[in-house]
C-alpha positions in Angstrom: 0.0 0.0 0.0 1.2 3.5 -1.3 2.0 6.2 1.7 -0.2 8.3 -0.3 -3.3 5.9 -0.5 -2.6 5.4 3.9 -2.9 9.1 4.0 -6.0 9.2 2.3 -7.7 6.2 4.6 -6.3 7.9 7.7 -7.8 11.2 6.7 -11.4 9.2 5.8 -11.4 7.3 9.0 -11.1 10.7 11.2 -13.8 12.2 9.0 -16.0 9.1 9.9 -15.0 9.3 13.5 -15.2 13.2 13.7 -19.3 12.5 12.1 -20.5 9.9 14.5 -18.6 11.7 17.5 -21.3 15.0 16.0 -24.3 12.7 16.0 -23.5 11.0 19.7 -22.7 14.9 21.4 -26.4 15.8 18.7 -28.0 13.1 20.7 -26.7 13.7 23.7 -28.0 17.2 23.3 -31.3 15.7 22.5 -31.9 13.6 25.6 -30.6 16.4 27.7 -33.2 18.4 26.3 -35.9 16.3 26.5 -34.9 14.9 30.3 -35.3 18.9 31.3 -38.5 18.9 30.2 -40.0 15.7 31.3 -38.3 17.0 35.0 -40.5 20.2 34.5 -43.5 18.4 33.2 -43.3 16.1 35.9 -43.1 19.1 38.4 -46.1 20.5 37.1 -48.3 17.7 37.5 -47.1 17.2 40.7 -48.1 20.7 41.5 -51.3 19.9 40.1 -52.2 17.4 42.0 -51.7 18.6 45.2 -53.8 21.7 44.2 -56.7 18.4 43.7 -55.9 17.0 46.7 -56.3 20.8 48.2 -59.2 21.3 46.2 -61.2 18.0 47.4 -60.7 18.3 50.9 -62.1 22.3 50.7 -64.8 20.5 49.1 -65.2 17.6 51.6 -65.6 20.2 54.3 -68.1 22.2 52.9 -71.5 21.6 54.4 -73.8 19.5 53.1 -76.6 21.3 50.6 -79.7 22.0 52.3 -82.4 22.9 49.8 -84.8 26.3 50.9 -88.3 26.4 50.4 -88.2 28.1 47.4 -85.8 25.5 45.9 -88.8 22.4 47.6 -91.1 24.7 45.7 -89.4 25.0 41.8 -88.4 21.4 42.2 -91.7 20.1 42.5 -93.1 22.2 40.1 -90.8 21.2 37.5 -91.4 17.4 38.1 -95.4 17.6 37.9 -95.1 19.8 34.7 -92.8 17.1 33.2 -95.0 14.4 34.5 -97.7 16.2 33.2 -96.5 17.4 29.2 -94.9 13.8 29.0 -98.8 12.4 29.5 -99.5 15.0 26.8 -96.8 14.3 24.3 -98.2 10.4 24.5 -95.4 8.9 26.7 -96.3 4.9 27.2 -93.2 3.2 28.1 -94.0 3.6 31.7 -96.4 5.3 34.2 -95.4 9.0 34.2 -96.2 9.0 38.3 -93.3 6.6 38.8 -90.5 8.9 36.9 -88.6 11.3 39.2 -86.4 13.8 38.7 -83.7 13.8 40.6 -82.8 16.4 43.3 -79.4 16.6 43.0 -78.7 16.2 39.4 -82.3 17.2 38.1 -82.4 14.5 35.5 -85.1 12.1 35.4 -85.0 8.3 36.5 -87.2 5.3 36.5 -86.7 2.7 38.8 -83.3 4.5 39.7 -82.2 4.5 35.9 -81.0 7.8 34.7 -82.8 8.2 31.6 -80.6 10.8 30.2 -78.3 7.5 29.3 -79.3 6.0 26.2 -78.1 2.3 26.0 -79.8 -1.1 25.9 -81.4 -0.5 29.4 -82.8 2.6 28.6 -84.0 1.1 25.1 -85.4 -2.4 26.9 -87.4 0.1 29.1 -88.6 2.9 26.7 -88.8 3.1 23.1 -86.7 5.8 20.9 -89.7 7.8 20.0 -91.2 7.9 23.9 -87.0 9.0 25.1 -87.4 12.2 22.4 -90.9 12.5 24.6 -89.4 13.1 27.2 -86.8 15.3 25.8 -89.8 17.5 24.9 -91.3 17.4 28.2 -88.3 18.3 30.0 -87.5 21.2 27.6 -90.9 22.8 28.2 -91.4 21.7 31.8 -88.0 24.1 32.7 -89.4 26.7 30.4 -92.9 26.5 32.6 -91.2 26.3 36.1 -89.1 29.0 35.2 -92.4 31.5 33.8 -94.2 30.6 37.2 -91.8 31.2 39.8 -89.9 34.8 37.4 -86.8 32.6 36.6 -84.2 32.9 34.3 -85.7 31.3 31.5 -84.9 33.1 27.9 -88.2 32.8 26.5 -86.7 30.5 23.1 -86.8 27.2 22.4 -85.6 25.7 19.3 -86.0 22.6 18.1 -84.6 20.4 15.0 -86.7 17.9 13.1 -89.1 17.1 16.3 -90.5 14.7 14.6 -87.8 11.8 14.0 -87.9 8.3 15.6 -91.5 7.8 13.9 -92.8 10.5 16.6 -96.6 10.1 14.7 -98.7 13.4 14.0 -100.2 13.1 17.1 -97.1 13.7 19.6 -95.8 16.3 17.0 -99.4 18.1 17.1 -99.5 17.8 20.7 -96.0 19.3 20.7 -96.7 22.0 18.3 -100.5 22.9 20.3 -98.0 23.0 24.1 -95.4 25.4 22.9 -98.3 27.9 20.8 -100.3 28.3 24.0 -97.4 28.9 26.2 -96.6 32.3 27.5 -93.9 34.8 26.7 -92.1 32.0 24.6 -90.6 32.4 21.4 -91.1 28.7 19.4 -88.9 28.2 16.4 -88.8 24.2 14.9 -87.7 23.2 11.9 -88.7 20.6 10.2 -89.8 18.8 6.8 -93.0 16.8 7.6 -91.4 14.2 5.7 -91.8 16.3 2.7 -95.8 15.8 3.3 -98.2 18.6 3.4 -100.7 16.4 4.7 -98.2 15.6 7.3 -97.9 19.3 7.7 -101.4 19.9 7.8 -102.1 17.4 10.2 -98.9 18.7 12.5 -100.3 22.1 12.7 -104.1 21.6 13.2 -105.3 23.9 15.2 -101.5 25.6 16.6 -101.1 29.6 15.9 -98.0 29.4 13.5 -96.1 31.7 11.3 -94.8 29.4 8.5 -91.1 30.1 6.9 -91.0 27.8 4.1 -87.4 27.5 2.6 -87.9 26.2 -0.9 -87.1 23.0 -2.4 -83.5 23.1 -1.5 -82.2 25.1 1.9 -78.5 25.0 0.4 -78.0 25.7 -3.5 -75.4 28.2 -5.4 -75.3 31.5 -4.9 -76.2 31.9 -8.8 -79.3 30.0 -8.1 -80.1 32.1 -5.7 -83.3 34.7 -6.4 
């Protein structure tokens, strides 16, 4: 082997050396890096948790909610008016007496089932289209508790396609008669009437309506647009 060909392997071998030595102090940079941070992360959350910890026993001590009169008073009111609009809106699935709604959470349950879960409980027990019933009856029964008793109520309730989960004319009707005789309330549903005005005509027999109708399609080009 030629001096000058030793040279030139002597020279490549440090430039090799001098690159991985780069990558291992790179690296080394790296995991320094990333070991300052997981040391501040780690920091945080223990901060965090003892600010939990803190936070639960603060919460632990507090004493334990004693509802007023007045709070007796909207309570029951809003049970019997959901009792009451979910008899109206045609609810089946179970007697309307035995649903309560719950004090501390105000959702309602039957036979200690929250039926604000949907799953194969709630659908062994009630039926799709009496669980939107009772939708509707809870929506209305806080609008009516709240009118009585000067709550907070905004006065609006919207609703989307009321009429899904084969609801039948009758529960939609029913619906549609509640909301138009209510007080102070501002009613705005929309729906298709599965493209039926005799469903539509049926729906609204006999409800005080202003009718919006939004053409054959609601979304369409601006350059088909009048």
């Amino acid at each position: 082997m030629s001096f000058k060909r030793q040279i030139r392997l002597s020279g490549s071998a440090e430039e090799t050396d001098l690159r991985v030595r780069l990558q291992l102090e790179l690296k080394v940079e790296n995991l320094l890096k990333a070991e300052k941070f997981i040391d501040s992360s780690v920091d945080k959350l223990v901060n965090i948790s003892n600010e939990l910890r803190n936070v639960k026993a603060k919460l632990a001590g507090l004493p334990e909610r004693k509802s007023s009169i007045e709070d007796i008073k909207k309570y029951n009111k809003f049970q019997n008016h959901f009792r009451s609009y979910a008899n109206i809106f045609g609810y089946k699935s179970a007697p309307t007496s035995d649903i309560e709604i719950n004090r501390d959470t105000l959702f309602p349950y039957l036979a200690g089932l929250e039926l604000r879960e949907v799953n194969t409980d709630i659908k062994s027990d009630s039926s799709a289209s009496d669980f939107v019933r009772l939708i509707w009856a809870y929506l209305l029964a806080v609008y009516t508790a709240s009118e009585e008793l000067g709550g907070n109520h905004p006065g609006l309730v919207l609703l989307d396609e009321p009429g899904q989960h084969s609801m039948g004319v009758t529960s939609v009707n029913a619906l549609l008669t509640t909301i138009s005789k209510q007080r102070n309330i501002q009613g705005i549903v929309a729906a298709s009437f599965d493209e039926s005005d005799e469903v539509f005509d049926e729906s609204v027999l006999g409800v005080n309506h202003h009718l919006i109708e939004c053409g054959y399609k609601l979304l369409k080009p601006v350059s088909q647009m009048p």
